[in-house]
C-alpha positions as CSV (number, residue, x, y, z in Angstrom):
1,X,177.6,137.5,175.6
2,X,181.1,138.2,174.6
3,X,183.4,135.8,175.6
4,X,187.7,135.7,176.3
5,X,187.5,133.0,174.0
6,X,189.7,132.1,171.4
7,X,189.7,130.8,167.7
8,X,186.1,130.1,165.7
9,X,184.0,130.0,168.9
10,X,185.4,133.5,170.2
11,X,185.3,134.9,166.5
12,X,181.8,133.1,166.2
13,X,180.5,134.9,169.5
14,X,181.4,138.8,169.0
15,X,179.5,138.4,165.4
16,X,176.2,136.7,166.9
17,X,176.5,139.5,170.3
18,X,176.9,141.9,167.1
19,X,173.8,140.5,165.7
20,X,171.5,139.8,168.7
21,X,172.3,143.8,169.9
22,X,171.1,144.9,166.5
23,X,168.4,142.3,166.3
24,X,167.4,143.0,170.4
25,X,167.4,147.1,169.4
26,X,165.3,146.8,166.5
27,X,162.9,144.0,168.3
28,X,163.3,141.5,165.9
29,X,165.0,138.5,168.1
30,X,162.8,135.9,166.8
31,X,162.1,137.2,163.3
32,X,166.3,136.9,163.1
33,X,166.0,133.3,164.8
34,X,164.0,131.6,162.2
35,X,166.0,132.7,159.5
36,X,169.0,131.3,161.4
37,X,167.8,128.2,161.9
38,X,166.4,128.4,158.1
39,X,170.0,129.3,157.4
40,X,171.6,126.0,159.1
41,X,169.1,123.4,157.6
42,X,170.0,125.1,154.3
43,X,173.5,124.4,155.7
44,X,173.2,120.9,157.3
45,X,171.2,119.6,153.9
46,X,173.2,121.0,151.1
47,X,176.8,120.0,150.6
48,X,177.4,122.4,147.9
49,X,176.3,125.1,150.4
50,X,178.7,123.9,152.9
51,X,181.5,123.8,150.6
52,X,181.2,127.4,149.3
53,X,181.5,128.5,153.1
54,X,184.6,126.7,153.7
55,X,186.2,127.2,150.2
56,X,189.4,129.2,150.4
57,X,189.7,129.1,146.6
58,X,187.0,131.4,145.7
59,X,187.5,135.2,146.3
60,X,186.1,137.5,148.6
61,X,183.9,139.0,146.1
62,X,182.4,135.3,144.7
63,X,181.7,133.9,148.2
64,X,179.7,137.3,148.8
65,X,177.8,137.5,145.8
66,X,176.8,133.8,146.0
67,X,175.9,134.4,150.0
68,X,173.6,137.4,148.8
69,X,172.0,135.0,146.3
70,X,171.5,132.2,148.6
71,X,170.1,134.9,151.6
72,X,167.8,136.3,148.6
73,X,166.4,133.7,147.3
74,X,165.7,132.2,150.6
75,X,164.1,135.1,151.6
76,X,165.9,136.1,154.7
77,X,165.4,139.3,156.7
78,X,168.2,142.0,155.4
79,X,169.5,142.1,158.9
80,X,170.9,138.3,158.0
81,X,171.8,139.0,154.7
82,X,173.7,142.4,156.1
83,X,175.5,139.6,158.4
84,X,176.6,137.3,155.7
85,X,177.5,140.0,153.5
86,X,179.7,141.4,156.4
87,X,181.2,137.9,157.5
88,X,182.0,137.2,153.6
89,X,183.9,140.0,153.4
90,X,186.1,139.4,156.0
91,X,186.6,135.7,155.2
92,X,184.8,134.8,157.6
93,X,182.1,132.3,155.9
94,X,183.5,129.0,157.9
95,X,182.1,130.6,161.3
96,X,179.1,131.1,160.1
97,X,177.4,127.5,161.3
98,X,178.8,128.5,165.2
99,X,177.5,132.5,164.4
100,X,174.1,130.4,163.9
101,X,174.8,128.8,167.2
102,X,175.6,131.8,169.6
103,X,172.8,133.4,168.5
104,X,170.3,130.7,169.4
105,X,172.2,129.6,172.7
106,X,172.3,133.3,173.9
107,X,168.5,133.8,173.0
108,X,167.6,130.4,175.0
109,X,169.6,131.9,177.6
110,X,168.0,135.0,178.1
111,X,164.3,133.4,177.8
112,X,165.2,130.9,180.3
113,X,165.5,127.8,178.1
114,X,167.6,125.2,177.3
115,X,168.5,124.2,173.7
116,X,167.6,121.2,172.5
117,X,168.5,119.2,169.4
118,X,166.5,116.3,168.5
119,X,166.7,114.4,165.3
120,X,164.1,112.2,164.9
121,X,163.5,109.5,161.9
122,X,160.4,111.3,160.8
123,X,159.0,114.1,161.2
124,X,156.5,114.8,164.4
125,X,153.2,116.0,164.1
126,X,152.0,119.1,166.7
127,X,151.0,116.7,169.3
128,X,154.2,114.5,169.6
129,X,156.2,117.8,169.7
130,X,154.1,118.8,172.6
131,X,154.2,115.8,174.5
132,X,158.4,116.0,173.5
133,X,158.9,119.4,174.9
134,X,156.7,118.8,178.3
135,X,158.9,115.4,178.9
136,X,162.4,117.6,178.1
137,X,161.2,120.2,180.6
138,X,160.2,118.0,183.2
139,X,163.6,115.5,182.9
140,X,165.5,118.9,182.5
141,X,163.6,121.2,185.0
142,X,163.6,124.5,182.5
143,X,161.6,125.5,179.6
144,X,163.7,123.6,176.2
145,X,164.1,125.0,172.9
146,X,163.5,122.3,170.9
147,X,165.5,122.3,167.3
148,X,164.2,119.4,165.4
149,X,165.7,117.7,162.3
150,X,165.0,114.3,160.1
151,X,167.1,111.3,159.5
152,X,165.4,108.8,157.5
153,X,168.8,106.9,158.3
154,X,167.3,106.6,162.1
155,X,165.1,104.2,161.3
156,X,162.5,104.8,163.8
157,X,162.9,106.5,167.4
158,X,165.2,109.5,168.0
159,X,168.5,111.2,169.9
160,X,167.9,113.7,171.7
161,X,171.3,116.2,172.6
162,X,170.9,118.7,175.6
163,X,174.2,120.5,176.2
164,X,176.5,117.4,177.1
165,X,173.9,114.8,177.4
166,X,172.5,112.7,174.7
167,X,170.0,109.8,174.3
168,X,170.1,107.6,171.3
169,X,167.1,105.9,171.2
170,X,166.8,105.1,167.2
171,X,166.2,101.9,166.3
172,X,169.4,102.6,163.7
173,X,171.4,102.4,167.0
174,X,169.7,99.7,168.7
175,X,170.4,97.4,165.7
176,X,174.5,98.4,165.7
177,X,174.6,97.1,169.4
178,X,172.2,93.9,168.8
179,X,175.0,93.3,166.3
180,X,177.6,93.9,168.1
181,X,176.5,91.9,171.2
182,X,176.1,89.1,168.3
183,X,179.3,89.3,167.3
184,X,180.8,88.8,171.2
185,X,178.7,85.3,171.6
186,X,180.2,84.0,168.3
């Protein structure tokens, strides 16, 4: 999984091949997935969250001790607290949304899957994930890990992103280019 890369992506990589070793040794890939993926909705929902990762005011110390709160409280397996407690140390908090990342793309990777993200404009119910994941594989040809998140600010429908490729079929988009074709009559 390691990687010649450089900057947060490379930095980002050797932590999550650090982690999914660990987690892979101690069998606990997917017990270590959830509470990533926990980790980055907690992430992609709270803006105070996301500014305490990428603060380079507050000390070493602070960002660690409020890390270990977070992790705590959100009751994630020690093995991801050890990681944020690490990364914290080394002032390393502003990698941890690719760490999240790595992890997930190199545990699709080895299962066979691909990695989808879909944000929809409400949430689906077990059926409509279902009949989601069956069309992804058959457009896409492999089995799809499907990482789902709301936006009320869709509207209706959804965009789906597989690696480079993305769909926007939200009714929030539809509108922008109704109004924009509009605007080129007038």
């Amino acid at each position: 999984m390691a990687s010649d890369t450089t900057g947060v992506s490379g930095l980002a990589e050797r932590y999550a091949a650090a982690l999914f070793d660990i987690a892979d040794e101690r069998r606990m890939l997917d017990e270590i997935a959830t509470d990533l993926r926990q980790l980055r909705a907690m992430l992609q929902t709270s803006g105070d969250l996301l500014r305490l990762i990428r603060s380079p005011v507050l000390s070493r110390n602070d960002q660690a001790k409020a890390m270990e709160l977070v992790a705590e409280r959100a009751g994630l397996a020690p093995l991801v607290r050890s990681l944020l407690g690490v990364v914290a140390r080394n002032r390393r908090l502003f990698a941890v949304p690719a760490i999240i990342e790595s992890f997930l793309n190199e545990l699709a990777a080895r299962r066979g899957e691909v990695n989808a993200q879909v944000i929809a404009a409400q949430s689906l119910n077990d059926a409509q994930l279902a009949a989601l994941n069956e069309q992804l594989r058959r457009s896409i040809g492999s089995r799809v890990s499907v990482d789902l998140r709301v936006d009320p600010g869709l509207i209706g429908g959804m965009v789906v992103k597989v690696g480079s490729r993305m769909v926007d079929g939200s009714v929030k988009s539809k509108l922008q280019r109704l109004q924009l074709a509009l605007k080129s009559i007038g």
